[in-house]
N, C-alpha and C positions, 0 to 999 in steps of 0.2 A: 476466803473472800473471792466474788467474781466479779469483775466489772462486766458491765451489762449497759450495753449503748441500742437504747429505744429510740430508733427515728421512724419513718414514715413508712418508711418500706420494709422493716425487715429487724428482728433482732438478733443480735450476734453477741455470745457468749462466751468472754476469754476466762478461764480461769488465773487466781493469782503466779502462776509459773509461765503466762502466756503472754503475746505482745502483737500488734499489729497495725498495718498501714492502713485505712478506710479511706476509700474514694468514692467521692459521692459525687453526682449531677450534679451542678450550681452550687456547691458547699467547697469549703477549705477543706484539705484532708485534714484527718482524726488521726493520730500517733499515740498510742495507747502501749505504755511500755508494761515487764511484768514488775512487781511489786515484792518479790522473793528476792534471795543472793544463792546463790551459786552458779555453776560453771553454766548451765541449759541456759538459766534467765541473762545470765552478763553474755552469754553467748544472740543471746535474740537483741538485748542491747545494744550489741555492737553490732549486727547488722542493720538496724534503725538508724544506728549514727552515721554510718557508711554511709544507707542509701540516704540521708536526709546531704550529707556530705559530696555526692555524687551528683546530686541533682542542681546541685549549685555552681557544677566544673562545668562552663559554657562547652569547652574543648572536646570535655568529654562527652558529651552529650552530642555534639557534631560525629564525632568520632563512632560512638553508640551508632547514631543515623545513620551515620556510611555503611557500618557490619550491617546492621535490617537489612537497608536495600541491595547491599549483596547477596546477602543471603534469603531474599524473597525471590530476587533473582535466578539466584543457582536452582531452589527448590521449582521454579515457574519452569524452567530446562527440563528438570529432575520429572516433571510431572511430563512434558511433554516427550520424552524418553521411552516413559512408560505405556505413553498413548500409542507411542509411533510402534513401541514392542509389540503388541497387542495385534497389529494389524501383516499379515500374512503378504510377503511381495511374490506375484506370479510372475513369468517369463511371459510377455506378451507376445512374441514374435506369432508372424504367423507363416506357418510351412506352405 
């Protein structure tokens, strides 16, 4: 069995051991779990419940927010680091 979610733009193809989150422009997201038992599928399971579970912790979500913008932060440094490597510093003085 595949599930097979035809929309407008694109089709995407989970087989029965697969699961996924879809996010669309101007739609509710799609949550398409696998349809199998074993350890892979309850394993995709429970990370669905999680993030369906995460998204709902305002906390965390603020928290989520803060790491980003640290760490867009650090990386913005991290890039500017390397720019500044890049460039060779001379002794200007003049004799």
């Amino acid at each position: 069995m595949t599930h097979i979610m035809d929309k407008e733009k694109e089709n995407i193809n989970l087989t029965e051991n697969e699961g996924a989150i879809v996010i669309r422009e101007g739609s509710e997201p799609e949550i398409y779990t696998p349809i199998t038992v074993g350890d892979e599928p309850d394993n995709i399971r429970f990370t669905l419940a999680y993030l369906l579970y995460a998204v709902e912790r305002e906390d965390w979500i603020a928290e989520f927010s803060g790491f980003i913008s640290k760490f867009n932060s650090q990386k913005e440094e991290a890039v500017a680091d390397i720019r500044r490597a890049q460039f060779e510093v001379i002794n200007g003085d003049k004799e």
